[in-house]
C-alpha positions as CSV (number, residue, x, y, z in Angstrom):
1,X,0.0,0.0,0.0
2,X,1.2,3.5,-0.6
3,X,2.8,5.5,1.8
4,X,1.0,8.2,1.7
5,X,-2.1,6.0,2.5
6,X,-2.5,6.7,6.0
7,X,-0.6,10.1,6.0
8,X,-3.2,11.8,4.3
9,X,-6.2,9.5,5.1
10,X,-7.6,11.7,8.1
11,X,-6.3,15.4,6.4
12,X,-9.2,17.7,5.5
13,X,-9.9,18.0,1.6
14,X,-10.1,21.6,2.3
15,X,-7.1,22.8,4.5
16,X,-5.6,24.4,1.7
17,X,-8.2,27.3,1.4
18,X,-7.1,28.2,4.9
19,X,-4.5,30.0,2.9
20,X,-5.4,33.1,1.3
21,X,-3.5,33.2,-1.5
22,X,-4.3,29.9,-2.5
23,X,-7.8,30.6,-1.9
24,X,-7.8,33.6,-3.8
25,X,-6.3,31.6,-7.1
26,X,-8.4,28.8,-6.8
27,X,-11.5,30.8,-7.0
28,X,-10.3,33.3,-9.9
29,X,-8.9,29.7,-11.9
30,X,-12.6,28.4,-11.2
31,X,-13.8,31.5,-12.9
32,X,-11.5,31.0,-15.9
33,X,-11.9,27.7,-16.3
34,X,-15.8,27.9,-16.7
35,X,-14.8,30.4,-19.3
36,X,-12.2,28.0,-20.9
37,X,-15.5,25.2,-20.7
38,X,-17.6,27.4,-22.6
39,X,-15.1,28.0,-25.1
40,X,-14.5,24.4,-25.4
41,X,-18.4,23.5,-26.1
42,X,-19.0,27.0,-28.3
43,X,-15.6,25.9,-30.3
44,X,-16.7,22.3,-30.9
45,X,-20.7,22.8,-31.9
46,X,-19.6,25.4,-34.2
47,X,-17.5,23.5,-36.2
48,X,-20.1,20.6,-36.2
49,X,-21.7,23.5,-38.0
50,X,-19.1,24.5,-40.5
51,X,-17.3,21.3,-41.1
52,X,-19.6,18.2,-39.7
53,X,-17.3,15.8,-40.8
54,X,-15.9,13.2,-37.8
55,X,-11.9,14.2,-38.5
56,X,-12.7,18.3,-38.6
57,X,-14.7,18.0,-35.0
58,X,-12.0,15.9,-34.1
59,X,-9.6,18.4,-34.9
60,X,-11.1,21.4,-32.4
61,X,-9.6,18.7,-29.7
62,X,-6.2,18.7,-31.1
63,X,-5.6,21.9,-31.8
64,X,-6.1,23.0,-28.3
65,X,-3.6,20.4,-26.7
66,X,-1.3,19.8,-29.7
67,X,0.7,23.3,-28.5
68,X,0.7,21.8,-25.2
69,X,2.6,18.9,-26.5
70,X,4.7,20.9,-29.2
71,X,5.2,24.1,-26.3
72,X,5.5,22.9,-22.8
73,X,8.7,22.0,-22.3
74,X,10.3,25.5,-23.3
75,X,7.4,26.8,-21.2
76,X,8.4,24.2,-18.5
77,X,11.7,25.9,-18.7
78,X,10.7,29.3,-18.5
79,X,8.8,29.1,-15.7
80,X,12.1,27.6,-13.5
81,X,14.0,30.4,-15.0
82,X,11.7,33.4,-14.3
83,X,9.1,35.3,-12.3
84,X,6.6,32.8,-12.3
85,X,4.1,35.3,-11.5
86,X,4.7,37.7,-14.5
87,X,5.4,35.3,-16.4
88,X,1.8,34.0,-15.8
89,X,0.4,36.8,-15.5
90,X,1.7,37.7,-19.5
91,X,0.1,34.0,-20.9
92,X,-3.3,35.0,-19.2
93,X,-3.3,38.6,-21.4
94,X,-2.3,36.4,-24.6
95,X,-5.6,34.2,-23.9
96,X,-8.0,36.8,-23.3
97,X,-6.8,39.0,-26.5
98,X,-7.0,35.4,-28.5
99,X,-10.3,34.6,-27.2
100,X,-11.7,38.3,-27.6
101,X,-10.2,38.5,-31.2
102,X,-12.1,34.9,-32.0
103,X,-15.3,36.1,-30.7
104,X,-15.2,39.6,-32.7
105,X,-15.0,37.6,-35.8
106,X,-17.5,34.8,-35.2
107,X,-19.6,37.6,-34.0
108,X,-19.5,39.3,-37.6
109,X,-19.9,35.8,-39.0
110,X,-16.5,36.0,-40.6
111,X,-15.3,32.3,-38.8
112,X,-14.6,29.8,-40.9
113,X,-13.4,26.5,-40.0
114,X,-9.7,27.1,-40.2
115,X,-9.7,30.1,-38.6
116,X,-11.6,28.5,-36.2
117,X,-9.0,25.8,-35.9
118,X,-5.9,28.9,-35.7
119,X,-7.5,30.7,-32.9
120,X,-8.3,27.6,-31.1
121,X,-4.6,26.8,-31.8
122,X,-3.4,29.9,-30.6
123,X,-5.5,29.3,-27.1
124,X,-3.1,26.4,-26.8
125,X,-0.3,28.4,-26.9
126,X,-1.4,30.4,-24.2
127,X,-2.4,26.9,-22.2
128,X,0.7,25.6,-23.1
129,X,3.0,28.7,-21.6
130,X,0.4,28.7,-18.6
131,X,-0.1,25.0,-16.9
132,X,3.3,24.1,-16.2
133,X,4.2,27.5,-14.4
134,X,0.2,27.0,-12.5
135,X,1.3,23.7,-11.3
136,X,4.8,24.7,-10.4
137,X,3.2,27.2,-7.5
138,X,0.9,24.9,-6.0
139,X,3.8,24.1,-3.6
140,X,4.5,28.0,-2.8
141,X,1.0,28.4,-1.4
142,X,0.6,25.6,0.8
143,X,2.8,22.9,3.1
144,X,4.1,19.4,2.0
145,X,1.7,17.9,4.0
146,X,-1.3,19.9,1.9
147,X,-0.2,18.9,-1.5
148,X,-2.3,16.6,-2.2
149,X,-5.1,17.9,-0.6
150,X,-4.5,21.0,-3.1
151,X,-4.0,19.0,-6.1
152,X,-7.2,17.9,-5.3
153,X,-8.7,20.9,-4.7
154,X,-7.3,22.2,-7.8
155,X,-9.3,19.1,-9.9
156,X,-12.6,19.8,-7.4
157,X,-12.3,23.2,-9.0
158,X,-11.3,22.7,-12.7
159,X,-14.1,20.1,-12.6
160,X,-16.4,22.1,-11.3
161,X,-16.1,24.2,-14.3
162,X,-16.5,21.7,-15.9
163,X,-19.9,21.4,-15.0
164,X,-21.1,24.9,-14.7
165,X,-19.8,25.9,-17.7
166,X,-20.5,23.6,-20.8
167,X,-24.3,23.8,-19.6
168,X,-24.1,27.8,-19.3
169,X,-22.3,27.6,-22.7
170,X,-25.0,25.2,-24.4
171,X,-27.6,27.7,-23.5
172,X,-25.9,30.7,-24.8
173,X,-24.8,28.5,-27.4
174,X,-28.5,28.4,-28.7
175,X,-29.8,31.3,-27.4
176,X,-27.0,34.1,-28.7
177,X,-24.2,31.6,-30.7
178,X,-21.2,31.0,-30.1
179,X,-19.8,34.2,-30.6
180,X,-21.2,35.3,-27.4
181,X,-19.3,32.1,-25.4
182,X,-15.8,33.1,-27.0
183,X,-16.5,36.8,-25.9
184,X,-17.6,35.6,-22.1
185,X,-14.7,33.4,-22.1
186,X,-12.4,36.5,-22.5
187,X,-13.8,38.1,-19.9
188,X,-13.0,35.2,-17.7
189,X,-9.6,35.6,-17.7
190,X,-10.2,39.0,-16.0
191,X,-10.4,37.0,-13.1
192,X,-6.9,34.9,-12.9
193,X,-5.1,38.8,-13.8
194,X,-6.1,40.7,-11.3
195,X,-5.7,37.2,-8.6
196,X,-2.2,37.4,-10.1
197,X,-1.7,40.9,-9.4
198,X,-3.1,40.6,-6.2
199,X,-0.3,38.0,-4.9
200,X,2.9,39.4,-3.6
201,X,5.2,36.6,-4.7
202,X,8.3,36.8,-2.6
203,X,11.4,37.2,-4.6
204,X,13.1,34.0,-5.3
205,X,17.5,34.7,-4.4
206,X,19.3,32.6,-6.0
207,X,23.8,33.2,-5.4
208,X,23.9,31.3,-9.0
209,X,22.6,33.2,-12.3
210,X,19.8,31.9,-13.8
211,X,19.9,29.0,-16.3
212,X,19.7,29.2,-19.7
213,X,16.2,28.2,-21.5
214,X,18.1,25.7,-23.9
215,X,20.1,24.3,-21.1
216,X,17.2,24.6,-18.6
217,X,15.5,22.2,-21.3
218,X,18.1,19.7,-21.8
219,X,18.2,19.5,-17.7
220,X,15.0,18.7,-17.5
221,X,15.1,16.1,-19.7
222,X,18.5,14.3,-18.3
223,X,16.2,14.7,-14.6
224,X,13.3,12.8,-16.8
225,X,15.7,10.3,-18.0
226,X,17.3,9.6,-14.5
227,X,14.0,9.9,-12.5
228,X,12.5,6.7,-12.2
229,X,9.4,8.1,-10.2
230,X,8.9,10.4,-12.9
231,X,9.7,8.1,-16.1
232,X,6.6,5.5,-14.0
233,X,4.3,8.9,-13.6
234,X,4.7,9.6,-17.5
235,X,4.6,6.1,-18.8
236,X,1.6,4.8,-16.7
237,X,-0.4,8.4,-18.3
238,X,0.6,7.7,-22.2
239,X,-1.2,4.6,-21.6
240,X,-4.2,6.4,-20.4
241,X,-4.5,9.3,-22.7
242,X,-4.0,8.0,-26.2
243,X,-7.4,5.8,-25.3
244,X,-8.9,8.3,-23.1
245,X,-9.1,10.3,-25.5
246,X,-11.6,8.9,-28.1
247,X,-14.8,9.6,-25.6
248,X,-14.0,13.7,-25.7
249,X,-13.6,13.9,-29.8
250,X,-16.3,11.8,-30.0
251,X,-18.9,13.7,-28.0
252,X,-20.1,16.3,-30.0
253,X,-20.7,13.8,-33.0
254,X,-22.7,11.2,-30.7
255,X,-25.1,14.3,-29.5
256,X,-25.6,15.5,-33.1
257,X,-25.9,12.2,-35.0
258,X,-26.7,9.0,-32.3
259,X,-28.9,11.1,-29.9
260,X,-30.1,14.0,-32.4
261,X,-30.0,16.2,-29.9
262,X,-28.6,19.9,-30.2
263,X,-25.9,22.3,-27.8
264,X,-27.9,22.3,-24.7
265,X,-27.7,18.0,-24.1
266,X,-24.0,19.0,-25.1
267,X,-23.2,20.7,-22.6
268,X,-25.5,18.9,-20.4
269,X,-23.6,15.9,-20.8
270,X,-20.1,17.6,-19.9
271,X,-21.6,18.7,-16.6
272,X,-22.9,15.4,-16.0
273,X,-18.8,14.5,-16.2
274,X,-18.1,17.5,-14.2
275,X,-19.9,16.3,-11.7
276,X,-19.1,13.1,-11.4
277,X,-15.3,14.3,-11.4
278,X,-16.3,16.2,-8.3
279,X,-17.9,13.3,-6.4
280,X,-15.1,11.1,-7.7
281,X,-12.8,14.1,-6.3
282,X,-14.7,13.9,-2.8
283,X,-14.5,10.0,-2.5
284,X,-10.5,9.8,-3.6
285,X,-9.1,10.2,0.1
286,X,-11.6,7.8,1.2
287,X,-10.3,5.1,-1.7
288,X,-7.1,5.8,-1.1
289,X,-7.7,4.3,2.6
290,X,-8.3,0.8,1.1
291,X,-6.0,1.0,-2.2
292,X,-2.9,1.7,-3.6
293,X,-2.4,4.8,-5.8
294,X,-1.5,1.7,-9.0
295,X,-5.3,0.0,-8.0
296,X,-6.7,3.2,-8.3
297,X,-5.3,4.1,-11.7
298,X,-6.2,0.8,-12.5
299,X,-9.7,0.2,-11.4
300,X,-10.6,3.4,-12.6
301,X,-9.1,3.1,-16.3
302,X,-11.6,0.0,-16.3
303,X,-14.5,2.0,-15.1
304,X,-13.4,4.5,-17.8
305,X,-13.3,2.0,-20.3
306,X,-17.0,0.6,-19.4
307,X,-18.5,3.9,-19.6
308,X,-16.9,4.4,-23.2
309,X,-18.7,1.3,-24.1
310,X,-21.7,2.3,-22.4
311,X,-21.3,5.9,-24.3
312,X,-21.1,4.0,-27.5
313,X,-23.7,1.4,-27.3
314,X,-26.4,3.6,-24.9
315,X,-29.0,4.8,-27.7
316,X,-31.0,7.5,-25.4
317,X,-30.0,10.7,-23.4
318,X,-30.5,8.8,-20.2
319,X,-28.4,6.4,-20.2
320,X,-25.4,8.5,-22.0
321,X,-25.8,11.0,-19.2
322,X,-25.4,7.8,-16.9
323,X,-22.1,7.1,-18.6
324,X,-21.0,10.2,-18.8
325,X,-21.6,11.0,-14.7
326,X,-19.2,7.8,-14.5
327,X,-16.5,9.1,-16.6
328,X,-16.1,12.0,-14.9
329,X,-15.7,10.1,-11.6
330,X,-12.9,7.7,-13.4
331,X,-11.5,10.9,-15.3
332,X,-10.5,12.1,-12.1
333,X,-9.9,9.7,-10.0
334,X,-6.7,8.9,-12.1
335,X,-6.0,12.4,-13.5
336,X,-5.6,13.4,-9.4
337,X,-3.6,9.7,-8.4
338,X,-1.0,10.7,-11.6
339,X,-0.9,14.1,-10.7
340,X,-0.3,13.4,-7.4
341,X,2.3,11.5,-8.2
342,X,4.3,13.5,-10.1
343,X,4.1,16.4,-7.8
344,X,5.9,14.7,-5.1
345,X,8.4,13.0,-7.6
346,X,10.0,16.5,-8.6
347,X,12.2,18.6,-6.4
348,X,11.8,22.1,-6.7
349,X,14.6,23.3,-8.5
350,X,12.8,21.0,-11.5
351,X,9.2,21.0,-11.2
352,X,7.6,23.1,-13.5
353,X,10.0,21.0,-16.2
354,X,9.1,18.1,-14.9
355,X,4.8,19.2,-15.1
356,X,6.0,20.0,-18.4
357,X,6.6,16.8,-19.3
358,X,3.4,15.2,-17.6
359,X,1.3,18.0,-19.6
360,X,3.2,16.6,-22.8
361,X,2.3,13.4,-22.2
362,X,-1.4,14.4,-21.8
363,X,-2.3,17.0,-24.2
364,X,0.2,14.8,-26.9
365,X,-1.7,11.6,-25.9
366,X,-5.5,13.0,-26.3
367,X,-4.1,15.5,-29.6
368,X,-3.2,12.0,-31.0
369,X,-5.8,10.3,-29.6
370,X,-8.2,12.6,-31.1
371,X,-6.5,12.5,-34.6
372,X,-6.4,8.9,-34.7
373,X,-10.1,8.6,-33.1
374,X,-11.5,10.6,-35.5
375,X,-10.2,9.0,-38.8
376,X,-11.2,5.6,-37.4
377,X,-14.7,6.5,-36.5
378,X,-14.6,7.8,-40.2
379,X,-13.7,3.9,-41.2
380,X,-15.8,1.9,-38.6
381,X,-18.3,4.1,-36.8
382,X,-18.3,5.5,-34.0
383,X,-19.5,2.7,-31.7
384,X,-16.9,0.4,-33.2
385,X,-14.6,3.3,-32.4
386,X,-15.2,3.6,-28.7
387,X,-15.7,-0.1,-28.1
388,X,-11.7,-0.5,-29.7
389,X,-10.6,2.3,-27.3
390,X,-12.0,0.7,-24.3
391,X,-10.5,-2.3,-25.2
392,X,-6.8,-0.7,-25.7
393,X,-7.4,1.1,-22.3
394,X,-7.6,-2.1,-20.7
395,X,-4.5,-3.8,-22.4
396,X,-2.5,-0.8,-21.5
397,X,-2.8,-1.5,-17.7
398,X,-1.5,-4.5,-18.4
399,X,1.6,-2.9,-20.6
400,X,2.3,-1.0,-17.9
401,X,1.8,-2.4,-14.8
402,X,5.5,-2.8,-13.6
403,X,5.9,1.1,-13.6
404,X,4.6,1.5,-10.3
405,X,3.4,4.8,-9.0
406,X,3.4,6.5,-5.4
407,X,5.8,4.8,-3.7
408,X,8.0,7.8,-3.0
409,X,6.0,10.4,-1.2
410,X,7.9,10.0,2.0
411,X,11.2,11.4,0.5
412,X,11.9,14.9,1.3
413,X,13.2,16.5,-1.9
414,X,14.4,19.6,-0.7
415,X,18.1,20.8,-1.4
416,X,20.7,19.0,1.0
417,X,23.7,21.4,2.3
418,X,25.4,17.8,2.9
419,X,27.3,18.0,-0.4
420,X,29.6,20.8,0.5
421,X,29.6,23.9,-2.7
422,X,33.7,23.3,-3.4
423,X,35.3,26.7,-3.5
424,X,36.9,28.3,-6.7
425,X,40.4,29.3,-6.8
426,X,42.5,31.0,-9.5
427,X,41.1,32.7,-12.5
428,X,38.2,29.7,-13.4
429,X,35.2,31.9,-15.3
430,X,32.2,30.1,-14.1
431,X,30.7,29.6,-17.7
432,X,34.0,27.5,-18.4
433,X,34.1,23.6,-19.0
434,X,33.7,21.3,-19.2
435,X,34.8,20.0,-15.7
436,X,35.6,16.3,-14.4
437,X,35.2,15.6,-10.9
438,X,36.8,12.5,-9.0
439,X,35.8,11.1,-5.8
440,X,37.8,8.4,-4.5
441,X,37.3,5.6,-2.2
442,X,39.0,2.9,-0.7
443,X,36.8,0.0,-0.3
444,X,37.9,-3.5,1.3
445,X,38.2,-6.3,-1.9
446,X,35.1,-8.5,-0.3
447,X,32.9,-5.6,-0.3
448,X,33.4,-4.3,-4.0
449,X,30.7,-5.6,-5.7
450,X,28.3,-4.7,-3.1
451,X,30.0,-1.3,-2.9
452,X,29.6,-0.8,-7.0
453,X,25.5,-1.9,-6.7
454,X,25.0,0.8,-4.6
455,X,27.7,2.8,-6.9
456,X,24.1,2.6,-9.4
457,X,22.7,4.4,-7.4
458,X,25.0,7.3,-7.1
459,X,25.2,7.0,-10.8
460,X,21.6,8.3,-10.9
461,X,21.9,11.0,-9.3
462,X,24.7,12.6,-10.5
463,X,23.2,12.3,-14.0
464,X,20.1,13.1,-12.9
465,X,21.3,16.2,-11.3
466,X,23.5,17.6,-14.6
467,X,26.3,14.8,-15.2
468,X,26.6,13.9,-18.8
469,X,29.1,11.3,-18.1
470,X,29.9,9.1,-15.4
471,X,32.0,5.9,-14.7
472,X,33.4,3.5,-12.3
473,X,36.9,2.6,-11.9
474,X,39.2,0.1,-9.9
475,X,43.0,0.3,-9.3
476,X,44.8,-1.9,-10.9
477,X,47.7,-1.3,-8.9
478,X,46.1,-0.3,-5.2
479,X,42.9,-2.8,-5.2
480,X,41.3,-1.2,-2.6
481,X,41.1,2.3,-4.4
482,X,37.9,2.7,-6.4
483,X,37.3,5.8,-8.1
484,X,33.9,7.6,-9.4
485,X,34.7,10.2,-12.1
486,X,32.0,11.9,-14.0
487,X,32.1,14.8,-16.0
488,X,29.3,18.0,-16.2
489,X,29.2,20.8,-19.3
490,X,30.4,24.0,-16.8
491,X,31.8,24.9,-13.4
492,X,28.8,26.9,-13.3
493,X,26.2,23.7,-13.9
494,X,28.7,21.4,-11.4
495,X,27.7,24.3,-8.6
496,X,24.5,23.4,-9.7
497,X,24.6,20.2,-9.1
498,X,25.6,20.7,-5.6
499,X,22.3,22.9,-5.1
500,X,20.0,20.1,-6.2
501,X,21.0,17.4,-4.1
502,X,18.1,16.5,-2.2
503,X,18.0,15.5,1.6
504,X,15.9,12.3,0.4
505,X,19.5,11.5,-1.3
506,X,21.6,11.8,1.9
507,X,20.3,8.0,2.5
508,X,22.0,7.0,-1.0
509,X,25.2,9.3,-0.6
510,X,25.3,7.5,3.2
511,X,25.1,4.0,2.3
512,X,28.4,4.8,-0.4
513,X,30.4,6.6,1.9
514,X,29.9,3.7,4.7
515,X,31.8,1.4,2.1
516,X,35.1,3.8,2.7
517,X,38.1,2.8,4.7
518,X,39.0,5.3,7.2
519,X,38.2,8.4,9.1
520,X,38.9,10.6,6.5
521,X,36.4,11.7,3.7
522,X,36.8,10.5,0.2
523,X,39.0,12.8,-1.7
524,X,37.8,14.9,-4.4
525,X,39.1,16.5,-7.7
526,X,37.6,18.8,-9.6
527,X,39.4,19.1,-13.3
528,X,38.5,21.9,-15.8
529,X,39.8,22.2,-19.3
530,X,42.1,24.9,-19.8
531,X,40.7,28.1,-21.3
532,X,41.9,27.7,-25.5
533,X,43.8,24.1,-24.9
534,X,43.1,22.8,-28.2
């Protein structure tokens, strides 16, 4: 059973609004989100109008999460780099200027189907630039020990929307068009500006200069590659998404052409998920009391999968609102269990690149999905369609059931000042490299392949934490003497490396250091290439 299992069982889903500032953000993202709803269900019925055809319906789903997937790893990067509340507060202005501009034209009945698709696209952008940086904060306004109680909070709220807003948009939607839904939606975002504005962000000191956005990138990615928890996190949601996906393209085609029903069953039918997200959202810490967070992702991908066959096979309103409360309830029962997840896999220094990633993973799975979705129900139908895609949510549990999730929320991934910052002497630039450090050991013969196991380990995090090379090596001559050499890009990115060691990895760096002979502490080198040596 997980760890956090009987940590969090008796916390309050609602400690975190205790804290005004989060508090103050989750109520103005509420507001934007219904916004973002309405967009969603005035953005798909319209091209239902203009371009009816399974793929071009299909494609209003892709375009707003395919610039998640192409955008939010720079976007991850510039949010560990910068003022993360400017920097939000700038992608909130781009949305609301978008989403004015779109309702304008469609307005003047000057939106065609493409330009629906590039101002749709362009929303994504500004979701893209925004969710990793929103994410990243969470842990700024609350304690370790509220996390997840604001994750969920955070999915209580966006699901809320959910269900305010795409039955407020399919009214409006046939009262006054959609036009009127992408104008109210940029008023929305009113909301999350002045929240933003309102929030007196503590400077963030830092005695090293900011990264750079390329390296900040390729960082994040070596952490991603190194990370286990996070590799199980990203793996375990692929397999989700890509089938998750087919019910949300879908939906607007079943209402129209299964049902015959028009905007306001719609939107009726993404409150119904809405709501079930939010009972699903109000049960979770009960669940998590009698499962792990992997039998939760698991049972709940099956209960997803039965309502997509229930969706696809239902015949009458009734019973597709039915299905659709119980989507919503296994929508976010393993949305929150991977969030979750990867919020306590990340230490700070990373974590907006690391959300990146998970947002990739998501908005790239259900853009693909929805692609691929679309032109099958083209081929087959759309019952066929769904009933494949709860099938191929199924098997992927079984794909992936060895990347195991949750297991880690106990380790305290602050920075550690156990790895002393080495000092710089002579005339070393900081920006000069690349450097190769040497730690060596003397470790008794018997105990050498014991101490090189637990080596692996130190391996990890040293390429984890910037090191693009690392090896092993024994003395041929003095067989006792052992000696770990890896080499980073900069003196400026090994001082970084010392920053991001984490007190969760004292235990690792503890274990290696008990294998050396002696009182004394392993000796270290640090070698730099000469400035011009050729």
């Amino acid at each position: 059973m997980d760890a956090d299992v009987f940590k969090h069982a008796s916390a309050s889903p609602w400690t975190p609004l205790h804290h005004k500032v989060f508090r103050m953000l989750w109520i103005a993202s509420v507001v934007s989100n219904i916004g973002s709803w309405m967009h969603e269900v005035g953005a798909g019925w319209l091209m239902t109008s203009l371009a009816p055809s399974p793929l071009m319906v299909a494609l209003v789903q892709a375009a707003t999460t395919t610039p998640v997937f192409l955008l939010a790893l720079p976007a991850g990067a510039l949010a560990d780099i910068v003022d993360r509340r400017r920097y939000l507060m700038t992608s909130q202005v781009w949305m609301m200027i978008t989403a004015a501009t779109l309702g304008v034209l469609t307005l003047a009945g000057l939106t065609t189907a493409l330009v629906l698709l590039i101002f749709t696209f362009a929303l994504g952008i500004g979701t893209a630039m925004m969710m990793p940086a929103w994410g990243a904060i969470t842990p700024e306004l609350v304690g370790r020990s509220e996390l997840q109680a604001a994750i969920g909070l955070n999915s209580v709220g966006m699901n809320l929307a959910r269900a305010i807003g795409p039955a407020l948009a399919g009214l409006i939607v046939a009262v006054a068009g959609s036009g009127a839904v992408f104008m109210l939606n940029a008023v929305s975002f009113l909301a999350v500006i002045a929240a933003l504005k309102a929030w007196q962000r503590p400077p963030q000191v830092s005695e090293l200069p900011a990264e750079r956005v390329m390296g900040a990138i390729r960082a994040g990615m070596r952490f991603a590659r190194y990370s286990p928890e996070l590799r199980a996190v990203l793996t375990r949601g692929a397999a989700f998404f890509v089938f998750a996906s087919a019910s949300w393209a879908l939906l607007p085609l079943i209402v129209r052409h299964q049902l015959h029903s028009g905007p306001g069953i719609y939107g009726l039918f993404l409150a119904c998920m809405g709501v079930g997200a939010i009972v699903g959202a109000l049960l979770l810490p009960l669940v998590r009391t009698l499962m792990s967070r992997d039998g939760i992702v698991a049972g709940a991908t099956v209960l997803y999968a039965f309502a997509m066959l229930a969706l696809a096979h239902s015949g009458n309103v009734y019973a597709a609102g039915v299905a659709m409360l119980v989507t919503g309830v296994a929508w976010i029962s393993v949305v929150s269990s991977l969030m979750t997840a990867v919020q306590t896999a990340l230490p700070g220094w990373v974590r907006a690149r690391g959300l990146a990633l998970f947002w990739m993973v998501f908005m790239g799975g259900m853009a693909a999905g929805s692609t691929l979705w679309g032109q099958v129900a083209s081929w087959t139908g759309i019952p066929d369609t769904l009933s494949i895609a709860a099938v191929g949510a199924c098997l992927g549990i079984a794909a992936t059931w060895t990347y195991r999730i949750g297991r880690h929320d106990v380790d305290d991934l602050s920075p550690s000042i156990y790895w002393p910052t080495p000092a710089m002497s002579g005339d070393v630039e900081v920006d000069q490299g690349p450097v190769m450090v040497t730690v060596e050991y003397h470790v008794h013969s018997a105990k050498q392949h014991e101490f090189a196991k637990e080596m692996q380990h130190m391996r990890r995090i040293r390429r984890r934490d910037g090191a693009f090379m690392w090896e092993l090596f024994n003395d041929i001559d003095e067989t006792d003497r052992m000696v770990e050499c890896f080499m980073v890009e900069s003196w400026l990115e090994h001082l970084r490396q010392h920053h991001r060691v984490t007190i969760a990895d004292q235990r690792i760096i503890d274990n290696v250091r008990a294998f050396h002979l002696g009182s004394e502490r392993p000796r270290v080198t640090h070698l730099i290439v000469r400035k011009g040596h050729l």
